[in-house]
N, C-alpha and C positions, 0 to 999 in steps of 0.2 A: 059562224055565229056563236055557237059555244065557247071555242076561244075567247070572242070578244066580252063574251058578258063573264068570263070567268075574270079576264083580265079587270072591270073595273071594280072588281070585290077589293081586290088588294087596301088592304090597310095603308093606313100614312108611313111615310119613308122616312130612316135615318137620314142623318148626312146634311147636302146643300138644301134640298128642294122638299122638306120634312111633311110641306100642305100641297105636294104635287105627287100624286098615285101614279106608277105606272101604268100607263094608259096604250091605246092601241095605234094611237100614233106611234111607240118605241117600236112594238113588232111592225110597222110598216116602215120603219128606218132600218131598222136591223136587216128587214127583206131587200130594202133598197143597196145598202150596203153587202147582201151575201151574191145579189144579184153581179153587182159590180164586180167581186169576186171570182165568180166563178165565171164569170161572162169577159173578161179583162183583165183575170189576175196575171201578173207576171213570175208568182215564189218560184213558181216549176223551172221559168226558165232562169232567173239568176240563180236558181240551185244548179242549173247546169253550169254556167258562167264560176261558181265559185270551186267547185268539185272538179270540174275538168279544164278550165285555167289558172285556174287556182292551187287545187289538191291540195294534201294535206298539210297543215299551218299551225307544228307547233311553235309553242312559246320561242320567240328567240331567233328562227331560224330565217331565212329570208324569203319564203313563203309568207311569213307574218307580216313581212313589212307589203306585200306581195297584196294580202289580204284586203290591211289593213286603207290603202291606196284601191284598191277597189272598192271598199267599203264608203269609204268619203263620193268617189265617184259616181256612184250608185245612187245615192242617196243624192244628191244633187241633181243626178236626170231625171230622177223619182217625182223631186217637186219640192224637197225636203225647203221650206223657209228660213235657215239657218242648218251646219253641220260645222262641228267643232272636234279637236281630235285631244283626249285629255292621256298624257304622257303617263306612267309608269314605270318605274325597273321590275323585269320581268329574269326567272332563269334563263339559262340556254342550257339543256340536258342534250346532247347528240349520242345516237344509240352508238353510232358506230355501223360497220359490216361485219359477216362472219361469226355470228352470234352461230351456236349450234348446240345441239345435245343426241350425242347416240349411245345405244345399248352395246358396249363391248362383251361383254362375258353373259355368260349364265351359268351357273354352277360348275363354274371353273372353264367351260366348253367357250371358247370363242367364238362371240356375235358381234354380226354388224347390219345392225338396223338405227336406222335416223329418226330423231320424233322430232314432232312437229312445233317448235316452239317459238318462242319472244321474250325477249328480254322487255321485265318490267321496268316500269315508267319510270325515270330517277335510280335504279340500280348502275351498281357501280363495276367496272372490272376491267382488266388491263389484256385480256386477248389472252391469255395465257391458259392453258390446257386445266382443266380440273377433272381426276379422274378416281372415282372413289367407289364402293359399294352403297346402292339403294337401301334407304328405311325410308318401307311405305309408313304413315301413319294417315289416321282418319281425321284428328282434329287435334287441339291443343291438347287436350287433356288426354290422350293417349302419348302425345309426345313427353308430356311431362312424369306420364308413368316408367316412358321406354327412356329417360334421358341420361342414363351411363348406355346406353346403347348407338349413343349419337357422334359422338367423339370420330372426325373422321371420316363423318360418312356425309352423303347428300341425301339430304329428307325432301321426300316429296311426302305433301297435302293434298288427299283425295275429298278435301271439304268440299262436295257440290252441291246445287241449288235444293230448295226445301222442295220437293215437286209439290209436298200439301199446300204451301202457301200459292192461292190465286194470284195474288197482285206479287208482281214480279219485284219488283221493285223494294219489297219487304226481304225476300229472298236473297236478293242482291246484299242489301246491304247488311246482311247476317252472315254471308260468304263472305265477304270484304274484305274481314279479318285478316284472311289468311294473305292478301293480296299486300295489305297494307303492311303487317307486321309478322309474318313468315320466315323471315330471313330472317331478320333477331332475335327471334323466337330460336333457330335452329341454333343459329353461333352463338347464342347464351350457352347451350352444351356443346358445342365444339366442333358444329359442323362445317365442312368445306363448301359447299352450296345447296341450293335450294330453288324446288320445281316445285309449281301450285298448279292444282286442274283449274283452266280458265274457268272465270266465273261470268256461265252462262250455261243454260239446258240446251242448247242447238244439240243435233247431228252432223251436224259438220263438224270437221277437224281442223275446224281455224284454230286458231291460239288466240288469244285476247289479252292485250297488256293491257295500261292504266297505273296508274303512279304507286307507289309506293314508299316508305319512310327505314331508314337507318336509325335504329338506339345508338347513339355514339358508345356506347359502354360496351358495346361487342362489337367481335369485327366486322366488317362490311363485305358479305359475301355472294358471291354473282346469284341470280332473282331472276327464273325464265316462271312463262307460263308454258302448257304444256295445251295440246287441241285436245276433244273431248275424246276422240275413240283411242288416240295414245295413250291417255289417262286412263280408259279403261281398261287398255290394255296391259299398262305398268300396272296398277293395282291388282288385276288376271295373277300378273305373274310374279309381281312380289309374296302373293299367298301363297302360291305353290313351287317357289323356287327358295334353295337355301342362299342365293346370293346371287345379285345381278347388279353387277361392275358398269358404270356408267359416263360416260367421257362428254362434257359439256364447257364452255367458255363464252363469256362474255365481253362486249365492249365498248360499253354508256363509260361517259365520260361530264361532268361539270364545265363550261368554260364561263367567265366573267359574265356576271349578268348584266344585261342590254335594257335599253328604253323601249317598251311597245304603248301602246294606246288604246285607250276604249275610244271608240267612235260612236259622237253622239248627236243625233240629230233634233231639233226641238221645236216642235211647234207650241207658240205663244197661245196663252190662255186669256180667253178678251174680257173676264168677270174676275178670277182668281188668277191673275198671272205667277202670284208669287206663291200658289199651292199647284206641287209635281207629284205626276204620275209619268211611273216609269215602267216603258215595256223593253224587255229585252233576251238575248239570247247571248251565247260567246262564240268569237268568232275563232279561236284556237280549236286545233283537233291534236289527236296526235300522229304521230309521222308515217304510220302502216297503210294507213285510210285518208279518202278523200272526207271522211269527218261526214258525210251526207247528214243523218238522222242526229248525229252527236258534235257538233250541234248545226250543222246548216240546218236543217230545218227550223230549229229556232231563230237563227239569223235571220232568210227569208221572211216566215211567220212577221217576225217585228216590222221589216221595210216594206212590207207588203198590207198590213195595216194604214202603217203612215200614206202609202200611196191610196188605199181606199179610201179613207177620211177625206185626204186632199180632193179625189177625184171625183165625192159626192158632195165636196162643198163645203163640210163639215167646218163650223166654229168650235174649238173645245172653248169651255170655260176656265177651264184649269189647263195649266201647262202639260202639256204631254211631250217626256223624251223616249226619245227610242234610240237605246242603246247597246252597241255591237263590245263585249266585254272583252277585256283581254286576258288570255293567262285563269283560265279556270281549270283544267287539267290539271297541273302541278300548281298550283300553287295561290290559287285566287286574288293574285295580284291589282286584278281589274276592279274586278266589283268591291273590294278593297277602300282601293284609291276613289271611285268615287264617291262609297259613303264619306271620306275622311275629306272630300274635299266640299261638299256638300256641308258637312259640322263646322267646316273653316269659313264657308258662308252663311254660315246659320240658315240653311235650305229649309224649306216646311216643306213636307214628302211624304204625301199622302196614303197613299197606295204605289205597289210595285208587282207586276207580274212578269214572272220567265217562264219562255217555252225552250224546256229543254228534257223534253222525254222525248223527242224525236217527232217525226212527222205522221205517224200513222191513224186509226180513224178515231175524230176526237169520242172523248167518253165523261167528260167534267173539267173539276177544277179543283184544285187544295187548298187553303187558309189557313194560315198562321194569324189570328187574330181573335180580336176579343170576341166571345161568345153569340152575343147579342146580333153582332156584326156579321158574323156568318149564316145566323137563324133570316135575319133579316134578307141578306143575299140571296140566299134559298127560294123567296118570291120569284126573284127575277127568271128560274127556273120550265116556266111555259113561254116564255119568250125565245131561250134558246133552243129551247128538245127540239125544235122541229130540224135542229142542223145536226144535232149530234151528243150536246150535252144532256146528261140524264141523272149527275151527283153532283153537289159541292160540298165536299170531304174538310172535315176539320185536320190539321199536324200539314203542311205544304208552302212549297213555297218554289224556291230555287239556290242554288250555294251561290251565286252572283249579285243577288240581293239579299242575303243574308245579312250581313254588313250594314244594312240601311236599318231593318230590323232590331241588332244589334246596338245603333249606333242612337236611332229615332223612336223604335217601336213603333215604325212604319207597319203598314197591315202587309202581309207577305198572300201570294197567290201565285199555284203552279198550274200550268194548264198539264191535263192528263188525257195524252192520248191513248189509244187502248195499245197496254207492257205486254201483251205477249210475245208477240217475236222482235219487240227490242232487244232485249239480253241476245240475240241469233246474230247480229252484228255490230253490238257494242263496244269498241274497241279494237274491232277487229280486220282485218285485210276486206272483207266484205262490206263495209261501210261504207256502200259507193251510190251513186248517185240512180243506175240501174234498180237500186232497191228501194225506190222512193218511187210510191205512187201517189199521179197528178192530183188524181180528185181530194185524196186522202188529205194531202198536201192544202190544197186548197181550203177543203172543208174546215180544217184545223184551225187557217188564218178568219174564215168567216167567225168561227165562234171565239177567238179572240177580241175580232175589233169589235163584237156587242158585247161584251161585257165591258171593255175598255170605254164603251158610249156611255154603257147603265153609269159606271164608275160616276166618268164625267158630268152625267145629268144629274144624279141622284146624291153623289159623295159617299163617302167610306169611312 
């Protein structure tokens, strides 16, 4: 009862329906719909279907086309009333085998211990032996202090996560840095290669790639990441040793880039057919991991909506696509292609939301949009806490609809599941479909498709 008579206080709506309040009929569609969910959802089990016939689908490789041919097919059993596949050139970055790095010396004394590494995402190198003296440094600005000390050698980056910052995800992208531009950073002074502590707080000793970028102005030298207890161990011992000799090689390689596709499915809007709302995830990972959390789970999330809707009946008024992106890893090729093709039909594109923080227990939502628009969103708020969500944060969105954003000044929305032990297997060999739990999973897609309803009923 208190629900109900809270819900009919709500002030009048922006958007489509500006003289229609959310009412308690939305929490009795939204119930109907979580019901459906969790009582018939399928995300769990095409996250098996994608992860373990599938595995991991980066850009390029024949896992993507692999993917992409499951994705079409998918969405057709689903129910999907239309599915169309929109073309792209995409890289092909191949790691290569034989990637290594171990500790030969220590203070002149002969060692042979092996760390645990990965060559980053887009690094370059020809298999050939690199074998030099370790300079730990902590972060840029120590490298730039020690940089006549660099000539020669291979720098490793002890830059790890902020532990003060809570949301992980801020942390993340303040370590970055070193992931993305580390390497040119070192050969700007003359180094021969370059290890970064993965960036992530796990206890495990996985390694974590993820892409990374070349200054063409310096040279291009081989890029591993290193697992966390190696990294504390190198940093251990770069403090207390005068020199520890290090033998490491790499073997990522460029080949011609190829055509991949976003897959896109669309149910027709029977009021506003020519105003889109787009939900979607990317279906590329990269090549260590079966990609589960990064991004199956967004995948799923998306097809698993369209099957709700479908399966409670649902009319949208507005078009709603749902779309599997391609090439978000290196290169955002997908979500690219189709803001720019979307401009080339003069699309109206209302709203766009990506789930792509993984699958674990929902916690809100991000916005990237005009003020008012997010204050007003915030109502909708006692509709969904009962599943999960409990914020809608301003600054969010997703890098795969960025481009719409950019393009339209479309209103962006990230769903945010709860970051804390995302960073534990982002990128990493542990990114497997074993670390995806069902309900979690589920609960994720239920508080997507209500917000994706409110969207449609209310407008953005």
């Amino acid at each position: 009862m208190k629900k109900i008579l809270y819900l009919l206080l709500f002030v009048p709506f922006f958007g489509l329906s500006q003289s229609t309040e959310p009412s308690n009929a939305d929490a009795v569609f939204i119930k109907k719909l979580s019901d459906e969910i969790l009582t018939n959802g399928k995300a769990y089990d095409l996250l098996y279907e994608l992860t373990k016939k599938v595995g991991g689908r980066i850009a390029g490789s024949p896992a993507m086309y692999k993917a992409e041919a499951w994705g079409v097919h998918t969405f057709e059993q689903l129910g999907a009333p239309s599915v169309s596949k929109q073309a792209c050139q995409v890289p092909r970055w191949v790691r290569g085998s034989g990637d290594y790095a171990n500790i030969t010396s220590i203070d002149g004394k002969k060692q042979v211990r092996a760390l645990d590494v990965l060559a980053l995402g887009n690094s370059l190198g020809d298999g050939k032996k690199v074998e030099a003296t370790l300079l730990a440094v902590q972060n840029f600005e120590e490298l730039e202090k020690r940089k006549d000390e660099v000539k020669g050698k291979i720098v490793y980056f002890n830059n790890s996560f902020d532990a003060t910052i809570v949301k992980t995800f801020e942390a993340y992208g303040k370590a970055g840095q070193y992931r993305r531009n580390g390497a040119s950073q070192a050969a700007k002074y003359g180094a021969v290669g370059c290890i970064i502590r993965s960036l992530t707080s796990s206890t495990a000793n996985d390694p974590h790639t993820g892409g990374m970028a070349y200054n063409d102005s310096f040279p291009k030298i081989p890029a591993q990441a290193v697992g966390p207890r190696d990294a504390d161990y190198l940093w251990s011992l770069a403090k207390k040793s005068s020199a520890v000799k290090i033998s490491m090689a790499t073997h990522g390689k460029f080949l011609p880039d190829t055509t991949g596709h976003n897959i896109i499915a669309e149910i027709k809007g029977s009021q506003f057919p020519d105003e889109i709302i787009t939900i979607g995830g990317h279906l590329d990972s990269w090549d260590v991991n079966e990609g589960a959390h990064d991004d199956g789970a967004g995948v799923v999330h998306t097809m698993e909506v369209m099957r709700a809707l479908r399966a409670v009946g649902y009319q949208p008024k507005h078009t709603i696509r749902f779309v599997l992106f391609a090439n978000e890893e290196n290169g955002l090729r997908g979500g690219s292609a189709y803001a720019a093709a979307a401009k080339e039909k003069n699309e109206k594109h209302i709203f766009a939301l990506e789930s792509d923080e993984g699958g674990f227990t929902p916690r809100g939502f991000s916005f990237t949009a005009a003020p008012e628009k997010i204050a007003a969103a915030k109502r909708w708020l006692p509709l969904l806490k009962p599943y999960g969500t409990s914020s809608m944060d301003d600054v969010g969105g997703g890098a795969d609809i960025g481009p719409l954003h950019r393009t339209f000044n479309t209103p962006l929305c990230g769903f945010l599941p709860d970051s804390q032990r995302y960073f534990d297997v982002h990128h990493a060999r542990s990114d497997v479909f074993e670390n995806v739990n069902k309900r979690e999973l589920l609960l994720g897609a239920v508080n997507i498709a209500g917000l994706i309803y409110l969207v449609d009923t209310y407008g953005f």
